[in-house]
C-alpha positions as CSV (number, residue, x, y, z in Angstrom):
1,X,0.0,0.0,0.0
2,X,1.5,3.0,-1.2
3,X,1.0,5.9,1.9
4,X,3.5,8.2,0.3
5,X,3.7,9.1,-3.6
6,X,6.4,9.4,-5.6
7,X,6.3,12.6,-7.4
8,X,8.6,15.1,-9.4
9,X,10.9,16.9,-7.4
10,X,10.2,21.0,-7.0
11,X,13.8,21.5,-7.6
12,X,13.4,19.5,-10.9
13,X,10.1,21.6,-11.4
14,X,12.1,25.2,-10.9
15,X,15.1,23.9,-13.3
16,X,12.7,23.5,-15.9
17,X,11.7,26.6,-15.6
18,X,15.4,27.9,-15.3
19,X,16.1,26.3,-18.9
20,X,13.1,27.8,-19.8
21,X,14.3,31.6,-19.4
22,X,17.8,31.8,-19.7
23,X,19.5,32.5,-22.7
24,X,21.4,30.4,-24.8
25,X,24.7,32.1,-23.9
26,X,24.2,33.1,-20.1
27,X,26.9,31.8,-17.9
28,X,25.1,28.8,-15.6
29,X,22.9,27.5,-19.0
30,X,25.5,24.4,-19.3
31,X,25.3,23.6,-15.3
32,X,21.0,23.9,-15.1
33,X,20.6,21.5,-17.9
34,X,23.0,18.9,-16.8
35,X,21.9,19.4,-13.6
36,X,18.0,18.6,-15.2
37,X,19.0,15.7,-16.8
38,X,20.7,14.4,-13.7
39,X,17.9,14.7,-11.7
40,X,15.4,13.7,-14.4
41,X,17.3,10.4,-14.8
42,X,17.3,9.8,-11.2
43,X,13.6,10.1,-11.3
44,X,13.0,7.8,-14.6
45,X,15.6,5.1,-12.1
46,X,13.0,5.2,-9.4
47,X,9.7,5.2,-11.2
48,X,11.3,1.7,-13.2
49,X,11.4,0.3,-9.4
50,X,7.5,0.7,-9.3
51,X,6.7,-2.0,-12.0
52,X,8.5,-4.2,-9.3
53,X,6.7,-2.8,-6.1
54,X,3.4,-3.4,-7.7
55,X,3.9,-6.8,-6.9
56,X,4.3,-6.5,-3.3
57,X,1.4,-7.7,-1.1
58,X,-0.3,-4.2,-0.2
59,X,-1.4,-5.9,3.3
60,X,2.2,-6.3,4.2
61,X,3.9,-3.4,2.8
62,X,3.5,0.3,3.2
63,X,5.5,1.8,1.1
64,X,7.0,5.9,1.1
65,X,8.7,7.5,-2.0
66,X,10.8,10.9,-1.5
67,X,10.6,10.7,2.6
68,X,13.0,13.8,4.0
69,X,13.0,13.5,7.9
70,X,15.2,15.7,10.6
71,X,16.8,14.7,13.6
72,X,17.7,17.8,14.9
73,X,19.8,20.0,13.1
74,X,20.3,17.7,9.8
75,X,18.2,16.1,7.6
76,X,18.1,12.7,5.5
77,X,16.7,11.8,2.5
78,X,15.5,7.6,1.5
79,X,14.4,7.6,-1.9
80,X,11.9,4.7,-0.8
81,X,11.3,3.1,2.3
82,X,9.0,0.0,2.6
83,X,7.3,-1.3,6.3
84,X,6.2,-4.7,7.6
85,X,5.5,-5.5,11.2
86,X,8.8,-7.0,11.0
87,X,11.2,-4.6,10.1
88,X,11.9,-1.8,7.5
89,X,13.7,-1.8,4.2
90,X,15.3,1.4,2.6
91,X,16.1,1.3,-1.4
92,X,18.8,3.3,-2.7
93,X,18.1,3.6,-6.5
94,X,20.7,4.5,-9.1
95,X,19.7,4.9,-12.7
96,X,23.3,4.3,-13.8
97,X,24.4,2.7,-17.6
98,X,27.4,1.2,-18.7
99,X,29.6,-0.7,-16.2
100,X,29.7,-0.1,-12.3
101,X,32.8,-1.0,-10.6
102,X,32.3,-1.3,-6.4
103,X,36.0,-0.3,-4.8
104,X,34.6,-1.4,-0.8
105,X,38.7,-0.1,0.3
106,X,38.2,3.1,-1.0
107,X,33.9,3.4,-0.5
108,X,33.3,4.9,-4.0
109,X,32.0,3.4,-6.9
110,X,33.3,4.1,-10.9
111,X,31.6,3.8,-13.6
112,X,32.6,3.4,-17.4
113,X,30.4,4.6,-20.0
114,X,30.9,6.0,-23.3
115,X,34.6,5.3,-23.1
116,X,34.6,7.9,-20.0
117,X,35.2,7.0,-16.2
118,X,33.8,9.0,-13.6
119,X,33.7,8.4,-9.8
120,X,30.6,8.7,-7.7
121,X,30.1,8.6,-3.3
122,X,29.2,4.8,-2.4
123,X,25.7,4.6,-2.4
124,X,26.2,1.4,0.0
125,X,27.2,3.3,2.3
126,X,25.2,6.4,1.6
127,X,22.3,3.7,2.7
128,X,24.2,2.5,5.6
129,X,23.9,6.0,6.9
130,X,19.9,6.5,6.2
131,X,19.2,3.3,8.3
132,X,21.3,4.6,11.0
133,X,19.6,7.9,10.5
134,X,16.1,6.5,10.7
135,X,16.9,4.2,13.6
136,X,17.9,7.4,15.7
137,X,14.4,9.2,14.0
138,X,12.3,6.0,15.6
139,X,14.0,5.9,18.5
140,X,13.5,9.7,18.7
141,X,10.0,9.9,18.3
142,X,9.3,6.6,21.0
143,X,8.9,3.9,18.7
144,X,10.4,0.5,19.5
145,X,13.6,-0.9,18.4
146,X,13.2,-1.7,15.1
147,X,15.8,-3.6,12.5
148,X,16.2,-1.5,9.2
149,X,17.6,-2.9,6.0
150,X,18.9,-1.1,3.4
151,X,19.4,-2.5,-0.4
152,X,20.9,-0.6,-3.7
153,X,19.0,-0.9,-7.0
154,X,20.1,-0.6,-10.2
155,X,17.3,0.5,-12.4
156,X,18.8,-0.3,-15.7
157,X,18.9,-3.9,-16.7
158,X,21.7,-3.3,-19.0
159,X,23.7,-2.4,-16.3
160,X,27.2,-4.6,-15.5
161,X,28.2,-4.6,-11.9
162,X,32.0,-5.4,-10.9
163,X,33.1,-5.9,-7.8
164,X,36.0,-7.2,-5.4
165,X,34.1,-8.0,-2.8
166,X,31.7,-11.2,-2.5
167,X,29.7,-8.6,0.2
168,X,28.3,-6.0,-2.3
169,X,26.1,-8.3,-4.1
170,X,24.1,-8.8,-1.0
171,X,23.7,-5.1,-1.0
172,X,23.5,-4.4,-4.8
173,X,21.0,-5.6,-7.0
174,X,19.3,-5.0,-10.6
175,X,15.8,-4.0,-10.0
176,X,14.8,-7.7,-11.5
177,X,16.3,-9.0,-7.8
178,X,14.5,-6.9,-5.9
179,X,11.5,-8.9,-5.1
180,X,13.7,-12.1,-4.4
181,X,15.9,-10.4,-1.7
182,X,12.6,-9.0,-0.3
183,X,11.8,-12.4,0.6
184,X,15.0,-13.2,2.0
185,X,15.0,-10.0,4.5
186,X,11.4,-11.3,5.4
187,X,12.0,-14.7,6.3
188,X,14.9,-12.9,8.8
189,X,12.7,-10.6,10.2
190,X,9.4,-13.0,10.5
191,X,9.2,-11.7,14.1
192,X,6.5,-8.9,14.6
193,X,8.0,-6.0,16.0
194,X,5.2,-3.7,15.5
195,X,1.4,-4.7,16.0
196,X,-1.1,-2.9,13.7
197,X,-1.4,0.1,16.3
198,X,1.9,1.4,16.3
199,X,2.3,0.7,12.4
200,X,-0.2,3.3,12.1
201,X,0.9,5.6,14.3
202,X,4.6,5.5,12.7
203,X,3.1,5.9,9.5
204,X,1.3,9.1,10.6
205,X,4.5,10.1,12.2
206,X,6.2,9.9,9.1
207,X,3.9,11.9,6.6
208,X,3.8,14.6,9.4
209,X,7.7,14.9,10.3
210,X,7.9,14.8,6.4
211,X,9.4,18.3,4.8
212,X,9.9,19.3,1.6
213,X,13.3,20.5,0.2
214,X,13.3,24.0,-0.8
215,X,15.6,24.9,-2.9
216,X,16.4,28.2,-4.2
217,X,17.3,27.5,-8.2
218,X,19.1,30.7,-8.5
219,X,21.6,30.8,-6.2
220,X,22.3,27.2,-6.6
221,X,23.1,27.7,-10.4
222,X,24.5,31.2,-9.6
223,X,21.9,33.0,-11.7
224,X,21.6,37.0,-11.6
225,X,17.4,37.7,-11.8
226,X,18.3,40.3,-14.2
227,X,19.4,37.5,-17.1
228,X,15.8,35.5,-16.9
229,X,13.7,36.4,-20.1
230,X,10.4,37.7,-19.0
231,X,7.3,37.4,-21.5
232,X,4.5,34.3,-22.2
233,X,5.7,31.4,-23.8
234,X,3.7,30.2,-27.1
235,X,2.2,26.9,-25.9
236,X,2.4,25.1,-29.5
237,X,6.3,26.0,-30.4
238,X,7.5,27.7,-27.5
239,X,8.4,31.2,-28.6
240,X,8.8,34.5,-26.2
241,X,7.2,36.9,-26.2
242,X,3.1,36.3,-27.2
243,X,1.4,39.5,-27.5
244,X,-2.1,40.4,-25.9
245,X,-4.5,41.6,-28.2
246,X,-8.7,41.4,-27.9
247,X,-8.4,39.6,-25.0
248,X,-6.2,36.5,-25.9
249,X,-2.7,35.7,-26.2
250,X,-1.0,35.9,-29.6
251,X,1.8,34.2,-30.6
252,X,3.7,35.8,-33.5
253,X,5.5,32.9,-34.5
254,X,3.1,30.3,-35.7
255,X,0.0,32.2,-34.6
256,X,-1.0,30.5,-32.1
257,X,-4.0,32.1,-30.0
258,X,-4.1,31.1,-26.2
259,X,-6.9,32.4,-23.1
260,X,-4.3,30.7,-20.7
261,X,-0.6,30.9,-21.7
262,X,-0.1,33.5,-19.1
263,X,-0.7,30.9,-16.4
264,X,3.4,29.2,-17.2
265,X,4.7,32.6,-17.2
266,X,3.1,32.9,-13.3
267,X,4.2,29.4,-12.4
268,X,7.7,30.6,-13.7
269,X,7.6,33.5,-11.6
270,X,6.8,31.7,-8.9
271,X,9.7,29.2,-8.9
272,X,12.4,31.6,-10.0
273,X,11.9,35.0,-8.2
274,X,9.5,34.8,-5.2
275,X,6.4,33.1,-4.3
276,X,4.3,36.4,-5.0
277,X,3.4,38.6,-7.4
278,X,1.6,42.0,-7.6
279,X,-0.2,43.3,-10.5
280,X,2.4,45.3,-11.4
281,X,5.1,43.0,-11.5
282,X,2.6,40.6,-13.2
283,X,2.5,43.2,-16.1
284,X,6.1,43.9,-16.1
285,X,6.9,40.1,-16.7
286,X,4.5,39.2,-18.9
287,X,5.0,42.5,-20.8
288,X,0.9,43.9,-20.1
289,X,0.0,47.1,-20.4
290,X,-3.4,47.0,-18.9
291,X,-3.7,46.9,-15.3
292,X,-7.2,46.0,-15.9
293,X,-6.6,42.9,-18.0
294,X,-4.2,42.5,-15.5
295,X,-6.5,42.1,-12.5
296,X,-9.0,40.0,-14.9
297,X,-6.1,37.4,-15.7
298,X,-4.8,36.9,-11.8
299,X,-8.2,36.8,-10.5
300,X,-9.0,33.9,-12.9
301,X,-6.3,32.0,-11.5
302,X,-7.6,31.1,-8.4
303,X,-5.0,32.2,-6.2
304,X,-4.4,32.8,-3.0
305,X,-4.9,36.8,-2.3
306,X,-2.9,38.9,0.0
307,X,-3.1,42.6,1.2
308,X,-6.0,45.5,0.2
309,X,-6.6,47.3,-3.0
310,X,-3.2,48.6,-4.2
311,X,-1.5,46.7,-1.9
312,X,-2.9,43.1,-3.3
313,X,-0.6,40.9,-4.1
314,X,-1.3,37.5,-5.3
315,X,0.2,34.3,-3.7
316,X,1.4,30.8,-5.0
317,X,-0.7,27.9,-4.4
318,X,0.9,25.3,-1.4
């Protein structure tokens, strides 16, 4: 039973907005898009493990994609974390092609693809450290002592694995293993440590102690506000800026008429610069004239409102 979703990252969300407005020759471009594609990969590893978790028996496993819990002053992240009354199981996933070589001395891993070698952290032991993490959280937050496993999945079937040690491959896995060594870890763990009760009360603990990443897109890609191209993106081929004319949006491209284009250009706003927007700086960025169409197009929106009369401002959905 699935109690948390996976879904797409905001910070995923706010670089495709990033890419979106910033010119083909602004310092930072190269870094936001591989930075997308990185994270956009990660995601395509981790919904692949789904087709696998669908065959989990929903009465014994509750499962939680994307969990970020603090204990105290830092936080940790499990990309997905299943339950039983008998223990709990954290995946690691890694969406990784070409060959994957383990080096346990050293804790790193290095893969060979496209003729290139590149190193990466251990994500054995970037696991290790969530299940020591969320045996502090449960201990934390009065739950009994509870035995956590952790696994490493390899999304891509096409994948090679290498490595010197006959321990990693209890650890690592294609995502094809996965429901085997599930089995396994059950059959060690047939002991009930949690009755029904407190399996519900963890799992509520869990959504509520749950909190978002926010991360500020700008500053991480080192982008001045000043270099983002304001205007409304054409829908159909993507050009900047449409004009508004008779009450619709005009695209002078491929001609393309739109009631609701405006509504990316507000979402944009709202990841790039701040999570507000007056009708002023509404016009400014979508390059208006008319503070009356202006008011007519926020109010249509359905968002939050702020402040009186000339001091409204309008205010991003949670």
């Amino acid at each position: 039973m699935i109690k948390k979703e996976r879904t797409v990252s905001g910070f995923i969300v706010k670089l495709e907005a990033l890419v979106r407005r910033m010119p083909e020759m602004e310092p930072g471009r190269e870094r936001a898009i591989s930075q997308l594609n990185k994270r956009r990969a990660g995601y395509s590893g981790e919904q692949k493990l789904d087709y696998y978790l669908n065959f989990l028996d929903e009465k014994e496993y509750w499962i939680y994609h994307g969990l970020r819990l603090s204990n105290g002053s830092q936080f940790f992240q499990i990309d997905t974390l299943l339950l039983t009354k008998g223990s709990g199981i954290i995946l690691e996933v890694k969406n990784w092609n070409g060959t994957i070589i383990f080096e346990p001395e050293f804790h790193q891993v290095i893969r060979i693809h496209n003729e290139k070698e590149e190193a990466f952290h251990d994500p054995i032991s970037q696991a290790e450290h969530q299940s020591r993490q969320l045996k502090k959280w449960i201990a934390a937050h009065g739950f009994p002592d509870f035995p956590i496993e952790f696994a490493v999945v390899i999304s891509s079937p096409s994948t090679i694995i290498k490595s010197p040690s006959n321990q990693t491959s209890k650890k690592v896995m294609h995502a094809h293993r996965l429901l085997t060594n599930l089995n396994s870890i059950k059959k060690l763990h047939s002991i009930e440590r949690l009755n029904e009760k407190q399996l519900k009360k963890m799992n509520q603990t869990l959504l509520k102690k749950h909190a978002e990443h926010e991360i500020d897109v700008m500053k991480f890609i080192k982008v001045n506000p000043d270099a983002i191209l304001t205007g409304v993106h054409c829908p159909k081929c993507g050009s900047l800026p449409m004009i508004y004319h008779w009450g619709k949006w005009r695209c002078t491209v491929c001609k393309t008429t739109s009631d609701t284009a405006h509504h990316q250009a507000v979402e944009d706003y709202f990841y790039l610069i701040k999570p507000s927007i007056t009708n002023a700086e509404f016009r400014k960025f979508t390059h208006l004239t008319s503070v009356f169409s202006a008011s007519r197009l926020l109010g249509q929106m359905n968002l939050h409102l702020g402040g009186e009369k000339k001091n409204r401002f309008y205010i991003k959905p949670s």
